[in-house]
C-alpha positions as CSV (number, residue, x, y, z in Angstrom):
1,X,35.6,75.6,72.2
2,X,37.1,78.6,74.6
3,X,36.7,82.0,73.4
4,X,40.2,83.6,72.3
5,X,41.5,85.8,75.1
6,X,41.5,89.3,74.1
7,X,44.3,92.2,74.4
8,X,43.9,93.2,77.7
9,X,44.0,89.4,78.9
10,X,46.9,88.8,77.0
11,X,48.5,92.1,77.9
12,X,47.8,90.7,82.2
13,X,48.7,87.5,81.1
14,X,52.2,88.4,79.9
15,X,52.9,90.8,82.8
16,X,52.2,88.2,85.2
17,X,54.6,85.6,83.6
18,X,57.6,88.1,83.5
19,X,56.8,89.5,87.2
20,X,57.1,85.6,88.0
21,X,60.4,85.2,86.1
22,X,61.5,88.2,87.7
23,X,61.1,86.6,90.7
24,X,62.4,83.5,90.3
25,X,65.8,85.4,88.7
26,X,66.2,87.2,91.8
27,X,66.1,84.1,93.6
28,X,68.4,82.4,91.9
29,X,70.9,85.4,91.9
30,X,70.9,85.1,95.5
31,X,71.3,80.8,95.7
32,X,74.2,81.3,93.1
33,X,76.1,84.3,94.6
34,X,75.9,82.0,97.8
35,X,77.2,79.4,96.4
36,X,80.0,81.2,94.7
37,X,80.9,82.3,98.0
38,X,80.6,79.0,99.4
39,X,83.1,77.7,96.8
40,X,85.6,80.4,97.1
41,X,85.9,80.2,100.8
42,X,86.5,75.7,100.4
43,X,89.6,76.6,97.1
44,X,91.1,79.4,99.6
45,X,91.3,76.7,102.2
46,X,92.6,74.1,100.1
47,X,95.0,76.2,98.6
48,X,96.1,77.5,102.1
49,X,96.0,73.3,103.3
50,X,98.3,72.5,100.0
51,X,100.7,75.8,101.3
52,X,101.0,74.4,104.7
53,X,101.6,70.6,103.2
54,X,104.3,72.0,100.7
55,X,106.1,73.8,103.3
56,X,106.1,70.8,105.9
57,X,107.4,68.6,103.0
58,X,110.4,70.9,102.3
59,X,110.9,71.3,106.2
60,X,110.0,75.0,106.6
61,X,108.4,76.6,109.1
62,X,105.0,76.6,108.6
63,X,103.1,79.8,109.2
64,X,99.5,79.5,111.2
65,X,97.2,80.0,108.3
66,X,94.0,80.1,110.4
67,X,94.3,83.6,110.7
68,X,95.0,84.2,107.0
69,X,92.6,82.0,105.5
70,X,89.8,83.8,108.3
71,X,91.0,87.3,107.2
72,X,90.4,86.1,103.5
73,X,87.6,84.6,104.0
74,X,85.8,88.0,105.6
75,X,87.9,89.9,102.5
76,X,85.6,87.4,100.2
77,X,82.4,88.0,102.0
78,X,83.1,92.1,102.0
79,X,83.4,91.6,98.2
80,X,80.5,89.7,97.5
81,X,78.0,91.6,99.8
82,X,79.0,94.7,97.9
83,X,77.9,93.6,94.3
């Protein structure tokens, strides 16, 4: 039979397992506000690709949305690198 750990064991064993969550939190902060991003940036194009499609329908002139959607885009990443 293994001899119970004592306090100070127990005290370097807990520390270790929350400096390991710690970790892997900050980690996964970083994965998800990528893919938030990521997600943001594909819904503002398809919400630009349903504009153009909507105003082509109805015979409108359809603005260039490139620059829009690449201006919004940049507007996204400016937000997200400042949280």
């Amino acid at each position: 039979m293994t001899a119970p750990l004592d306090l100070d064991e127990l005290l370097a064993q807990e520390e270790a397992e929350h400096a390991f969550a710690a970790r892997r939190d900050a980690r996964m902060r970083a994965l998800w506000a990528e893919a938030e991003a990521a997600l943001r940036a594909d819904i503002g194009l398809v919400i630009e690709l349903a504009e153009m499609a909507s105003a082509t329908a109805r015979g409108e002139r359809v603005i260039p949305t490139e620059a829009r959607a690449a201006r919004r885009l940049r507007q996204e990443g400016a937000q997200l690198s400042r949280h």
